[in-house]
C-alpha positions as CSV (number, residue, x, y, z in Angstrom):
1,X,3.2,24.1,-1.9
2,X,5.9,23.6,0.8
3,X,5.3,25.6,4.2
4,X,7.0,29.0,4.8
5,X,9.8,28.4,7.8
6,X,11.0,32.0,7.1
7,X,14.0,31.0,6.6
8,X,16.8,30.3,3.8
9,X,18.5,27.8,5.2
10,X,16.6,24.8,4.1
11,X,16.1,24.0,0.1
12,X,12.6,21.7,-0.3
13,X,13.0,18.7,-2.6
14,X,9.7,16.2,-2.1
15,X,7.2,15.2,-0.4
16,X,7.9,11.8,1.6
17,X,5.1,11.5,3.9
18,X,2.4,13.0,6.3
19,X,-1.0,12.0,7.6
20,X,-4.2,13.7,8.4
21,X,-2.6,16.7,10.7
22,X,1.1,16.9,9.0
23,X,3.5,16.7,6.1
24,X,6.7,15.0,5.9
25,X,9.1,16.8,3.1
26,X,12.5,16.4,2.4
27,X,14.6,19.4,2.5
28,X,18.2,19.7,2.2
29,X,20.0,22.2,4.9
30,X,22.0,24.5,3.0
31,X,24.5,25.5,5.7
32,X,25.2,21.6,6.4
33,X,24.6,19.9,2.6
34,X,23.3,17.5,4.6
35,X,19.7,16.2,3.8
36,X,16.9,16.9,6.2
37,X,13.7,15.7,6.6
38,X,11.0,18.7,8.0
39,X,8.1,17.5,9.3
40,X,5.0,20.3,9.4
41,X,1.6,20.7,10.7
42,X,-0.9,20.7,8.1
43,X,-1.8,24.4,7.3
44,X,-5.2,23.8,7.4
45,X,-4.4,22.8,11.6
46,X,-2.9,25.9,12.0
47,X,-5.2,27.5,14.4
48,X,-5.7,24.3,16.8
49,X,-3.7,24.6,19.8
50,X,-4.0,21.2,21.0
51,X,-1.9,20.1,17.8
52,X,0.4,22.7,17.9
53,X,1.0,22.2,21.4
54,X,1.8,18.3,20.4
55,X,3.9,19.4,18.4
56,X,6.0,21.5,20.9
57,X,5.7,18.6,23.1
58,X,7.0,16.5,20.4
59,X,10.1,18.8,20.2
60,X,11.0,18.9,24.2
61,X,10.8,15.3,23.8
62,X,13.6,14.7,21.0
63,X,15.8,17.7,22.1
64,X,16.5,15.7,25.8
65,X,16.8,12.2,23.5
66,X,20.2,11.5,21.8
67,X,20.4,7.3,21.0
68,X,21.9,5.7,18.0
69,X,18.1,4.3,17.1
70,X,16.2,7.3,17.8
71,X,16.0,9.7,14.8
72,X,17.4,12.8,16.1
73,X,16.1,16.3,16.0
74,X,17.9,19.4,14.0
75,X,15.6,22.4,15.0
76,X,12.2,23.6,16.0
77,X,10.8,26.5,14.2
78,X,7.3,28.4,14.4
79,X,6.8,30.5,11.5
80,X,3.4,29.8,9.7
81,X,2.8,26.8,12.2
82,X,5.2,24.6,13.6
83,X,7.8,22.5,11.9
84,X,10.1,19.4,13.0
85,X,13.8,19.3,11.3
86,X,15.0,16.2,11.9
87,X,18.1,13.6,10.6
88,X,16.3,12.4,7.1
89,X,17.2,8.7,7.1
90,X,17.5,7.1,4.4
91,X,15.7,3.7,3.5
92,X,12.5,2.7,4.5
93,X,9.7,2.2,7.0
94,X,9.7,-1.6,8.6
95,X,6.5,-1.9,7.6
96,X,7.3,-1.0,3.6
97,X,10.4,-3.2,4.2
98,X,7.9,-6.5,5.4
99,X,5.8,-5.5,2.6
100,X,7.8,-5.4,-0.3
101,X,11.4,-6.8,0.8
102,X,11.3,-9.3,2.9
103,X,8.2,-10.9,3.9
104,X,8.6,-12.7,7.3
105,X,11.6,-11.5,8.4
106,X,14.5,-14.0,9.2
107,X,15.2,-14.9,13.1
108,X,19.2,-13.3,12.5
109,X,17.9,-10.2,11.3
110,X,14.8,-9.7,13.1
111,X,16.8,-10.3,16.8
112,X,19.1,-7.5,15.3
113,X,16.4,-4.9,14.4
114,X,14.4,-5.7,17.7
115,X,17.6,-5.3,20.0
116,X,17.5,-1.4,18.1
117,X,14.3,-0.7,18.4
118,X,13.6,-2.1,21.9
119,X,16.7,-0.7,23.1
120,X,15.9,2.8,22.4
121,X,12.5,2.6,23.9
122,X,14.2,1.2,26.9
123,X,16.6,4.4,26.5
124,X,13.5,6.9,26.5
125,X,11.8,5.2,29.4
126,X,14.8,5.7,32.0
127,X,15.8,9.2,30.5
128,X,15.4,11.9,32.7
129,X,13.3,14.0,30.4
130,X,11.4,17.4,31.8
131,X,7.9,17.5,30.9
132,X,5.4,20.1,32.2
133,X,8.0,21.5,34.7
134,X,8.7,17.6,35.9
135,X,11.4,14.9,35.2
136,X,9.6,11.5,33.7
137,X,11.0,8.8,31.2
138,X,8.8,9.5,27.7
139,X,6.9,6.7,27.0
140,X,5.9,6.4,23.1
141,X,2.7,5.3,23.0
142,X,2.6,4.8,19.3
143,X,4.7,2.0,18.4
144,X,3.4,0.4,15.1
145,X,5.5,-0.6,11.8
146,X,5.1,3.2,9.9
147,X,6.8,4.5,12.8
148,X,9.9,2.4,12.2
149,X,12.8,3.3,10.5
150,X,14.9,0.6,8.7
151,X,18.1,2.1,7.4
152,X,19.7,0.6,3.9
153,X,22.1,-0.9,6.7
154,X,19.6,-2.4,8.4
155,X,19.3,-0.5,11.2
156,X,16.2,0.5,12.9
157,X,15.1,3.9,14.0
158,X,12.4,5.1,16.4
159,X,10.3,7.5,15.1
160,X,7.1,9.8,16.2
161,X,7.3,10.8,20.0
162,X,3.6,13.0,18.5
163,X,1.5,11.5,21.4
164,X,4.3,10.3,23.8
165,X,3.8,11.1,27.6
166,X,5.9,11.3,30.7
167,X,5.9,8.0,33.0
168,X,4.4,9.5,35.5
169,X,1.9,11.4,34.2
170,X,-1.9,11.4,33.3
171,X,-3.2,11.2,30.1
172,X,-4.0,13.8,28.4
173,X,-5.6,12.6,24.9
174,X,-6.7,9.8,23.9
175,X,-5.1,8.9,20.5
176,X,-3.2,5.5,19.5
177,X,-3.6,3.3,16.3
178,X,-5.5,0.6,17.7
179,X,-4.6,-2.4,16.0
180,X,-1.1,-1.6,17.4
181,X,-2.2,-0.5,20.7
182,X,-2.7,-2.3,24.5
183,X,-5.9,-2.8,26.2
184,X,-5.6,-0.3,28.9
185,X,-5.0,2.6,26.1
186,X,-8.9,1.6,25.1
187,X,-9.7,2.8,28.7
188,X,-9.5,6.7,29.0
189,X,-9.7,5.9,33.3
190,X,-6.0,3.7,33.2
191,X,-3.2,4.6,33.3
192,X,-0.4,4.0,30.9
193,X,3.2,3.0,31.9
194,X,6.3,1.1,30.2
195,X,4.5,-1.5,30.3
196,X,2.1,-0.2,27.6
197,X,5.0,0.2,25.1
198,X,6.3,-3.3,26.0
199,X,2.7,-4.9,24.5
200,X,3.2,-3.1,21.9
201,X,6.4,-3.8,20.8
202,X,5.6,-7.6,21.2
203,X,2.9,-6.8,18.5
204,X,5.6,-5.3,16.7
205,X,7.9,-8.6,16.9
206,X,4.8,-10.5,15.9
207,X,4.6,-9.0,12.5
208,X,8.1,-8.9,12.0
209,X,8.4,-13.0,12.0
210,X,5.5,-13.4,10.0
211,X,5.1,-10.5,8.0
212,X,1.3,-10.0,8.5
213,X,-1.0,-7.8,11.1
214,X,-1.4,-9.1,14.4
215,X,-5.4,-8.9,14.3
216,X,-7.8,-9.5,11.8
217,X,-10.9,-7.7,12.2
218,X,-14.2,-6.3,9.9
219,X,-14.8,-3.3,11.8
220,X,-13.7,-1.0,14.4
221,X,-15.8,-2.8,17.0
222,X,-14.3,-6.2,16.4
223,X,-11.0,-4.9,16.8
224,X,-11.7,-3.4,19.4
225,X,-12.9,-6.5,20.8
226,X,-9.7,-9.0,19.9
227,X,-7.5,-6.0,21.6
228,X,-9.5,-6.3,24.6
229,X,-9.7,-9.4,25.3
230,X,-8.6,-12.3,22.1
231,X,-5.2,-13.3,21.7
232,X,-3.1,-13.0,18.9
233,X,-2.7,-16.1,16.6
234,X,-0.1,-18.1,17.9
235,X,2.3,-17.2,15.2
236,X,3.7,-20.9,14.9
237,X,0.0,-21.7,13.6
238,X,0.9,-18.9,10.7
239,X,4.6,-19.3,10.1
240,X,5.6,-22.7,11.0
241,X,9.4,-22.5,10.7
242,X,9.4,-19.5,13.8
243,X,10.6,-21.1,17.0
244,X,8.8,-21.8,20.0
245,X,11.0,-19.9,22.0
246,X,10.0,-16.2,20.0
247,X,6.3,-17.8,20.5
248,X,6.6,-17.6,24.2
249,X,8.6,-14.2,24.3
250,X,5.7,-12.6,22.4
251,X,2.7,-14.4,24.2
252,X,4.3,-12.6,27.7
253,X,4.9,-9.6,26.5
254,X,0.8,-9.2,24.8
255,X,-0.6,-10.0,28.2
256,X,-3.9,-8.4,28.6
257,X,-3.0,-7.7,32.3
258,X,0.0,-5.5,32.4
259,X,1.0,-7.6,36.0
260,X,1.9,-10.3,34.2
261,X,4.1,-8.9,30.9
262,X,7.8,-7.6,31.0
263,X,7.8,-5.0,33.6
264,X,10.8,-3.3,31.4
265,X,12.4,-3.4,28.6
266,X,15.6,-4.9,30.0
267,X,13.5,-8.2,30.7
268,X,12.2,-8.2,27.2
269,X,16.2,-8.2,25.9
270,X,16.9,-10.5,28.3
271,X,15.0,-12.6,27.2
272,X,15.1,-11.9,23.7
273,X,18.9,-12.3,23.4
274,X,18.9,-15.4,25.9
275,X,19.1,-18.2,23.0
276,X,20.9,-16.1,20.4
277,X,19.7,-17.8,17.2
278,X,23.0,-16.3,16.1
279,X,25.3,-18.6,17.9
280,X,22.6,-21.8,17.7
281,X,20.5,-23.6,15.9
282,X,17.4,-21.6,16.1
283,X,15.0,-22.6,13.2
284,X,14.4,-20.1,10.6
């Protein structure tokens, strides 16, 4: 059954996702045409605060961010819980298009997807966004393949601000998907900064070139353990073809310390897009 929004406005089609707290359905706005994608609490979660104040956090979040590779937000309703209408993009998430398109994804394309995606976290980190009465960048704190967007264009689209947090602020909960996450989110005590985001995202560029999971692990512990303190695989030792160069990109930006990573996301580009395998003759 698709929730109640008390409204008319919005004509549910499918289901297209959700996890253990929500549902994802696509909806198509009947004032616009246009389709819609509504993302809900579970009904079940209806009664917990804490999600349905994520939720509304969520929602200040994406009303103060407006980028070309940030999935934007439609309209916030509460009626029978709390629902998220956003721009329904159409295609796939990266980690369904490394799965079953592309495998390892080629240097050309992958420097154009990353330049999205890191660019729009670079865009939420130095936004002026007001959180709890205060102005902060939004950090995401989730950045993993399922919250990535790949257009039938290929374009890339951030998605899932859920447990995002202002720059400056403390933590609050302590959620993240851990084979995606950095060593100081394992520590309630630390703080998080860009810097967080930036290991993640060179986790992110990891999988993209060779089209597997950054760690390998039996149990929650081991992981754990290789997050903490094991580097990745050097990915040249998996995918020969990738150039050294992306090698050394991604070994700075997974530093265990945060001191010694990209201290923003401007360095990361920088260096990303400073041999343009587009213009030379980068391997792969």
């Amino acid at each position: 059954m698709y929730p109640d929004l008390g409204s008319k406005q919005y004509e549910f089609i499918k289901r297209i996702g959700g996890g253990g707290f929500g549902v994802v359905n696509l909806a198509i706005d009947l004032y616009s045409g246009k389709p819609v994608a509504i993302k809900s609490i579970h009904k079940n979660y209806n009664d917990r605060n804490d999600l349905i104040e994520n939720f509304k956090r969520e929602a200040n979040i994406y009303l103060d961010l407006s980028h070309p590779n940030i999935v934007k937000l439609n309209a916030f309703i509460i009626n029978n819980g709390v629902h998220l209408v956003m721009d329904y993009v159409e295609g796939s998430t990266l980690e369904d298009f490394i799965n079953n398109e592309t495998g390892p994804i080629p240097a050309k394309l992958c420097l154009e997807l990353l330049n999205d995606i890191i660019s729009a976290i670079d865009y939420a980190h130095n936004k002026n966004i007001s959180i709890n009465g205060y102005e902060h960048g939004a950090l995401h704190l989730d950045l993993k393949p399922s919250n990535v967007l790949i257009t039938r264009n290929n374009k890339a689209m951030v998605i899932d601000y859920g447990i995002s947090k202002g720059s400056t602020e403390k933590r609050k909960v302590f959620e993240h998907t851990k084979m995606y996450c950095a060593p100081e989110q394992l520590d309630p005590d630390k703080n998080l900064d860009k810097r967080t985001d930036i290991y993640s995202l060179g986790l992110l560029m990891h999988q993209m070139l060779c089209g597997s999971s950054p760690y390998s692990a039996n149990s929650n512990e081991e992981l754990e353990n290789k997050v903490k303190y094991k580097k990745t695989k050097r990915m040249m030792d998996l995918y020969p073809a990738i150039n050294e160069d992306f090698q050394k990109i991604v070994d700075k930006a997974t530093q265990k310390d945060p001191n010694l990573r990209y201290q923003t996301c401007s360095e990361f580009l920088k260096d990303l897009n400073y041999n343009n395998p587009i213009s030379t003759s980068w391997k792969l």
